[in-house]
C-alpha positions as CSV (number, residue, x, y, z in Angstrom):
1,X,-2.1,20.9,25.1
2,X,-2.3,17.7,22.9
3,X,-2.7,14.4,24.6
4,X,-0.3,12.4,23.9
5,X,-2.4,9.5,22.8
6,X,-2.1,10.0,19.0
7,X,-0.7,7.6,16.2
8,X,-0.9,9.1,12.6
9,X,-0.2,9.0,8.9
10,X,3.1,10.9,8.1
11,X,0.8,13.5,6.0
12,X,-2.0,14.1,8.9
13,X,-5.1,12.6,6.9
14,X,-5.5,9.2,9.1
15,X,-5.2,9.3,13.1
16,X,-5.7,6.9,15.8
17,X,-6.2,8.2,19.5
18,X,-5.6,5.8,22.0
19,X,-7.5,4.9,25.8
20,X,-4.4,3.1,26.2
21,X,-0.7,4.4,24.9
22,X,1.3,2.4,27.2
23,X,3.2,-0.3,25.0
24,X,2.4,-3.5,25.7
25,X,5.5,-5.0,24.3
26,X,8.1,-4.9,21.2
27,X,10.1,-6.9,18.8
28,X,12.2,-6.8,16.0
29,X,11.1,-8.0,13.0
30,X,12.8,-9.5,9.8
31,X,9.7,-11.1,8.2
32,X,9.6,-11.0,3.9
33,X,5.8,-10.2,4.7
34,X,6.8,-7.3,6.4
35,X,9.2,-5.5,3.8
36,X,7.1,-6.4,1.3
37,X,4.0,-4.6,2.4
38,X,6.2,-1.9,3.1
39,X,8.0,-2.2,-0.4
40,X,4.2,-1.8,-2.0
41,X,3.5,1.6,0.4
42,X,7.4,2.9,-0.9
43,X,6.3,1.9,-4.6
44,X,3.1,4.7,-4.1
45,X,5.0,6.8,-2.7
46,X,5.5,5.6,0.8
47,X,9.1,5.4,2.5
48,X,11.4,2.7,2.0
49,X,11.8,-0.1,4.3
50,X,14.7,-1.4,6.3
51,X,15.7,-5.1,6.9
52,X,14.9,-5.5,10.4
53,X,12.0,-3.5,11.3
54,X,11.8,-2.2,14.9
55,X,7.5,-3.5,15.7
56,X,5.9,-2.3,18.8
57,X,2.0,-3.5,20.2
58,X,-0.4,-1.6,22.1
59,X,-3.8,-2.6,23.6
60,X,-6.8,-2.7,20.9
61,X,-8.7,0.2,22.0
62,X,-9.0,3.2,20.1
63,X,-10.8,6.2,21.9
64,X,-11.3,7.5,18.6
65,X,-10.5,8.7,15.1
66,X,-10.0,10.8,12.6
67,X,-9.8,10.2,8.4
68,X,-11.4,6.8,7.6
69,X,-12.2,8.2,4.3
70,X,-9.0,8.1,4.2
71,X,-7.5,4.6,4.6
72,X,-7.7,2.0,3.1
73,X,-7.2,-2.3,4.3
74,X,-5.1,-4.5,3.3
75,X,-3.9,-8.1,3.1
76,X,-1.0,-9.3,0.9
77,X,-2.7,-12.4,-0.3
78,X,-5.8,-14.2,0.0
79,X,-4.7,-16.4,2.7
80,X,-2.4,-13.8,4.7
81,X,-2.8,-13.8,8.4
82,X,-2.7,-10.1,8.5
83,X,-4.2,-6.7,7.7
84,X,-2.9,-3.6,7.0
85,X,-4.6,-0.4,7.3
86,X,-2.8,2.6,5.0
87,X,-3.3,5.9,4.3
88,X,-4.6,6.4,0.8
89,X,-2.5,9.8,0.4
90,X,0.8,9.3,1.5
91,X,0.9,5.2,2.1
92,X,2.0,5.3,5.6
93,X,1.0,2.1,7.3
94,X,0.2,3.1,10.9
95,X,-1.3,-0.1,12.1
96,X,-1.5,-4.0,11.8
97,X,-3.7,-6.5,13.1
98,X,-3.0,-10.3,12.3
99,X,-5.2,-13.4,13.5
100,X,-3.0,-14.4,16.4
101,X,-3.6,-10.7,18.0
102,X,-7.0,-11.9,19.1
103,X,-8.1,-8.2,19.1
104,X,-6.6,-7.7,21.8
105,X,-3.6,-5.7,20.4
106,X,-2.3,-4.4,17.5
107,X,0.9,-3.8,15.9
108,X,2.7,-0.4,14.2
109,X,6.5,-0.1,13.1
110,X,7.1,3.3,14.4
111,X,9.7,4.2,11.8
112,X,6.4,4.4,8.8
113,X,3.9,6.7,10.8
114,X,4.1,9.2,13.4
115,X,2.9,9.3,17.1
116,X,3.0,11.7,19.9
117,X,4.1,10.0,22.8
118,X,6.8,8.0,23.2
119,X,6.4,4.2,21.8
120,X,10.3,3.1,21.8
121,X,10.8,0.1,24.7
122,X,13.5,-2.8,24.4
123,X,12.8,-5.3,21.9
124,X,11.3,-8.9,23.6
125,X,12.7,-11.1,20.5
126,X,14.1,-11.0,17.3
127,X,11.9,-12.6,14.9
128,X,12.0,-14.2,11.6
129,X,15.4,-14.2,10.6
130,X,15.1,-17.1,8.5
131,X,13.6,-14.4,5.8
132,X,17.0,-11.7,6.6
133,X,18.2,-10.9,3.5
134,X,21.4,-9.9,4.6
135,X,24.7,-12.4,5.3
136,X,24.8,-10.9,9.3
137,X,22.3,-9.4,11.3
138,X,23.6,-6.6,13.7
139,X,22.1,-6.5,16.7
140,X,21.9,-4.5,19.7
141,X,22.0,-6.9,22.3
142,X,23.7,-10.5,22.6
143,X,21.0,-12.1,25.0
144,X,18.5,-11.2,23.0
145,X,16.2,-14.3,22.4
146,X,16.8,-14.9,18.3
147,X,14.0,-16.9,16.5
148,X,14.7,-17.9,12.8
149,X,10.9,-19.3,12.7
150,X,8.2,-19.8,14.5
151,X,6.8,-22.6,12.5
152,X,7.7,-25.8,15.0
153,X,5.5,-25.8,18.4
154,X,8.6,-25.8,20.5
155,X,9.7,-22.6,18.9
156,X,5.9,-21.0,19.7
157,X,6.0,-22.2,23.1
158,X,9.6,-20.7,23.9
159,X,8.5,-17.3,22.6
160,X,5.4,-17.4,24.4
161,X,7.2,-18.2,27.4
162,X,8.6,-14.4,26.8
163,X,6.9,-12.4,29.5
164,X,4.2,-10.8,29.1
165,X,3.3,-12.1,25.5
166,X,1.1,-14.8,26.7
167,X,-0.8,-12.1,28.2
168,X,-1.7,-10.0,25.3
169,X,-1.7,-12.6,22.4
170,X,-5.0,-14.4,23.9
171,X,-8.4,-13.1,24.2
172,X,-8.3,-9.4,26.3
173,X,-9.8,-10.3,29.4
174,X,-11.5,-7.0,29.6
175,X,-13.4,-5.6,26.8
176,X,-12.3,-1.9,24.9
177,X,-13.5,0.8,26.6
178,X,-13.6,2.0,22.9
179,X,-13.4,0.8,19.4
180,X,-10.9,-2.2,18.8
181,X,-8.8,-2.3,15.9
182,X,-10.6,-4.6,13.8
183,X,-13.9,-2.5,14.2
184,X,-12.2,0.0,12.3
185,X,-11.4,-2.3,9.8
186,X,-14.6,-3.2,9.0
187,X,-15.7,0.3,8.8
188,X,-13.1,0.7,6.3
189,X,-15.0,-1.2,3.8
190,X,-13.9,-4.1,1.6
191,X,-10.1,-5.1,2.1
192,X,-7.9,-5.1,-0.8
193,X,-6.0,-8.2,-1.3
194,X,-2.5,-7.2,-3.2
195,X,-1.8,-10.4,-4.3
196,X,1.8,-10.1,-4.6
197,X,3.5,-12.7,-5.4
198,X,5.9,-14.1,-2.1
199,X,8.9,-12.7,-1.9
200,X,11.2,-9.6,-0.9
201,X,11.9,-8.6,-4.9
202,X,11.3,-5.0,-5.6
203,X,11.1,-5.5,-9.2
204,X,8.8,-7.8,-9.1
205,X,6.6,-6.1,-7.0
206,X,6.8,-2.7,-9.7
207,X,5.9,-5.2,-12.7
208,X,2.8,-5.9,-10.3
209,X,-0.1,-4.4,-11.3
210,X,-0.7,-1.0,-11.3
211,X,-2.8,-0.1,-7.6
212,X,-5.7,1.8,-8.0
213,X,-5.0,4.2,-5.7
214,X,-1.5,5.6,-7.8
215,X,-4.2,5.3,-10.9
216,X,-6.5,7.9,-9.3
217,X,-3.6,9.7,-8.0
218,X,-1.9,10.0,-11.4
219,X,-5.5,10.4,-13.3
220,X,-6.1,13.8,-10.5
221,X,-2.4,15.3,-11.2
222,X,-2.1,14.7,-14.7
223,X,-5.0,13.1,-16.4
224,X,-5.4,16.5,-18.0
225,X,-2.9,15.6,-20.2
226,X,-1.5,12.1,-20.1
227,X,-3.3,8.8,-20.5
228,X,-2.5,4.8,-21.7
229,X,-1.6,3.0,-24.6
230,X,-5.1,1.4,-24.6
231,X,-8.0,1.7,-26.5
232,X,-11.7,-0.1,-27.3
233,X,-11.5,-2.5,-29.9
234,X,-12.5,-1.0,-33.1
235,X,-15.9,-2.1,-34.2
236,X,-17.2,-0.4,-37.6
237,X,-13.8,1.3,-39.5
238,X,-10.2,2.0,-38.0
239,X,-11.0,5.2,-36.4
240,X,-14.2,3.5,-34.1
241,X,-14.3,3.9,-30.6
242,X,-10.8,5.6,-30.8
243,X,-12.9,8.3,-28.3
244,X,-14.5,5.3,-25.5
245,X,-13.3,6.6,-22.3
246,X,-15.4,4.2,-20.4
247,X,-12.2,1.3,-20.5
248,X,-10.8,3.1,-18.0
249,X,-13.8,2.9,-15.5
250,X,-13.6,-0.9,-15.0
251,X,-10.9,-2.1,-12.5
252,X,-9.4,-4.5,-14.7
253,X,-7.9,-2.1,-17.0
254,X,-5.3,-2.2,-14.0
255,X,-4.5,-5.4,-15.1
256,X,-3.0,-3.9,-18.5
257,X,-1.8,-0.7,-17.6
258,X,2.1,-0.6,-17.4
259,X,3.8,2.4,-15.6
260,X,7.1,0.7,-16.8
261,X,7.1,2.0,-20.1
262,X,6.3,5.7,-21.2
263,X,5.7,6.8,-24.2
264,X,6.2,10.9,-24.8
265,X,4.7,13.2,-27.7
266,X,5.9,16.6,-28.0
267,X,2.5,18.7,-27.1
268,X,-1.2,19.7,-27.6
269,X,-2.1,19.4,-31.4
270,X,-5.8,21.0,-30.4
271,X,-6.5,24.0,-27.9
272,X,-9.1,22.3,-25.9
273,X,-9.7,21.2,-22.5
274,X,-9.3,17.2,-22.1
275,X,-11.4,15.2,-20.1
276,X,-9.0,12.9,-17.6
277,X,-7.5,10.1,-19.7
278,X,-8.8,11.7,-23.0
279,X,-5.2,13.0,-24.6
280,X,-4.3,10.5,-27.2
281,X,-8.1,9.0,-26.9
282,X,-9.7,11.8,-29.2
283,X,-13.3,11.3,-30.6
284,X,-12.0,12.1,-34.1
285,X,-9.7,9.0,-33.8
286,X,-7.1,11.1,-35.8
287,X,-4.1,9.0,-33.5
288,X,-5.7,5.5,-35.0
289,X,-2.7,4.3,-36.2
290,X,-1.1,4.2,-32.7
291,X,-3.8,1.4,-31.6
292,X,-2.8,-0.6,-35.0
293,X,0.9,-0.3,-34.3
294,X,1.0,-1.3,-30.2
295,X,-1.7,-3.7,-30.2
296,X,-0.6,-7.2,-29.4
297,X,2.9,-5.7,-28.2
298,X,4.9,-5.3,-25.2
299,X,4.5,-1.6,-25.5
300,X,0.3,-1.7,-25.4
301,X,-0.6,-0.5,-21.7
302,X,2.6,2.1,-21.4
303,X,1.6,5.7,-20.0
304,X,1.6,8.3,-22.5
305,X,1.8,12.2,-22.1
306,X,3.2,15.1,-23.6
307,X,6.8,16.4,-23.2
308,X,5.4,20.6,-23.4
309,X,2.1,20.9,-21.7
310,X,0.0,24.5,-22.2
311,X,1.7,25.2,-25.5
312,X,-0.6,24.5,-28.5
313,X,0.9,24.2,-32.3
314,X,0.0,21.0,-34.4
315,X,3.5,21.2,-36.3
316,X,6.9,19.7,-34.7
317,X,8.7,22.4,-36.6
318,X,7.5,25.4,-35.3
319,X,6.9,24.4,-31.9
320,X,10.9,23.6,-31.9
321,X,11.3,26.9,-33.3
322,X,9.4,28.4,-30.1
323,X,10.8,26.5,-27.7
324,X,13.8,27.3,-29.1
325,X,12.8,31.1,-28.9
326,X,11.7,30.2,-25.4
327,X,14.0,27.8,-23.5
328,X,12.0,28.8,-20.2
329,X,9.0,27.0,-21.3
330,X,11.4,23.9,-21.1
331,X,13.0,24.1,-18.2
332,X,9.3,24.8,-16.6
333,X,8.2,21.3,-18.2
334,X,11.4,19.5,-16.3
């Protein structure tokens, strides 16, 4: 039987076992930081995020774990307060640590992994709900302590009045038995700062650049035969470096890449196999006149790839003519 210790990733790839699965504590929490971390997961591909988000705490001692390769850390800005660990297959974010935790807990919103033992207790507080963006806030108890902020000293001193918080958001007294939360951060690697603008806007946060984790994801799946509205600058005729692959191996392309726009040809001109990003990129610089039309436009950056894909005829005409002949081969491209 499975000991009930377990936090993990909704897909299984990341997991967490814990000397300690008792909950410390709980709260309910309405922060913009919050939702908007969660708004980036549900953008690649994680699940959407409610209002008021349901946060529980548990002692920083991890017995052990499974998937680091796995996850990945993150803070939403440069100066944020906390970090995020993620799975880099499904975006589940299945644990938080912020500066005032003193490594002695750490934080996960129940509703965006999964655990095995039971983690639901009554909320302490409600905090943050100067950032709701709703007109009312139901709640499930009147008495209830309610903070709109925390940013006055009175207002920290009345929540850490809250029994037991003073306890656990200090220095542990005892040391982890195993490894503590930011231990595993650090063997994570390099954190990833988002650097999302503030605020709770979805929109805003899809016209943010492009993560690199959705670019490998969409370069695995269909880099066979898609690719970007980017090319190397042409340096000795019109068709020149129409064939450079190597753009897309520097980070910063993210910073051009726009998954807003896509732009769709009908199919495969050429029966060969494509390296990932090559489609529209071809040595022979035969699509040249699509880097002189979308350069210095709004469109330069879009995704491109192919409407039919496995069906090989460089003339419109009679590929309509087989599709026609063929209406499966459509509905197996929907």
């Amino acid at each position: 039987m499975d000991k009930k210790n377990k936090i993990s990733c909704s897909c299984g790839s990341c997991e967490l076992f814990l000397n300690d699965p008792l909950p410390k504590y709980s709260v309910m929490c309405a922060c913009e930081d919050c939702r908007q971390a969660l708004r980036w997961a549900e953008i690649n591909g994680g699940k959407k995020p409610k209002d008021i988000l349901y946060s529980v705490y548990f002692r920083s001692d991890i017995q052990s774990y499974n998937g680091i390769e796995n996850m990945i850390a993150t803070q939403l800005r440069g100066d944020a307060s906390s970090t995020r660990i993620y799975c880099k297959k499904c975006f589940s974010c299945f644990a938080v640590d912020h500066v005032n935790y003193q490594n002695n807990v750490f934080m996960i919103q129940p509703d965006y992994c999964k655990q095995n033992f039971k983690v639901q207790i009554p909320p302490l507080a409600v905090l943050n709900l100067q950032d709701y963006p709703g007109e009312f806030a139901e709640l499930d108890s009147d008495t209830i302590p309610v903070f709109h902020s925390r940013k006055y000293p009175q207002e920290r001193k009345r929540f850490l009045s809250i029994d037991p918080l003073s306890e656990f958001l200090a220095p542990p007294k005892t040391p982890a038995e195993g490894t503590t939360i930011r231990e595993i951060i650090s063997k994570i690697g390099k954190i990833r700062v988002l650097d999302l603008v503030r605020g709770d806007n979805l929109e805003e946060l899809r016209m943010n650049k492009l993560s690199i984790e959705t670019f490998e994801t969409l370069k695995k799946k269909y880099g066979g035969h898609s690719s970007w509205a980017v090319w190397a600058d042409e340096t000795s005729g019109k068709k020149s470096n129409m064939g450079d692959l190597r753009i897309f191996e520097n980070e910063k392309i993210l910073e051009v890449l726009n998954p807003e726009i896509i732009l769709v040809a009908l199919n495969f001109s050429v029966d060969i196999e494509m390296r990932p990003w090559e489609n529209f990129h071809g040595k022979n610089g035969e699509v040249y006149k699509l880097r002189y039309a979308l350069k210095n436009t709004p469109l330069w950056g879009a995704y491109m790839t192919d409407i039919i894909v496995g069906y090989v005829d460089p003339k419109a005409d009679t590929t309509m003519e087989y599709l026609k002949n063929n209406p499966n081969i459509v509905l197996e491209n929907d």
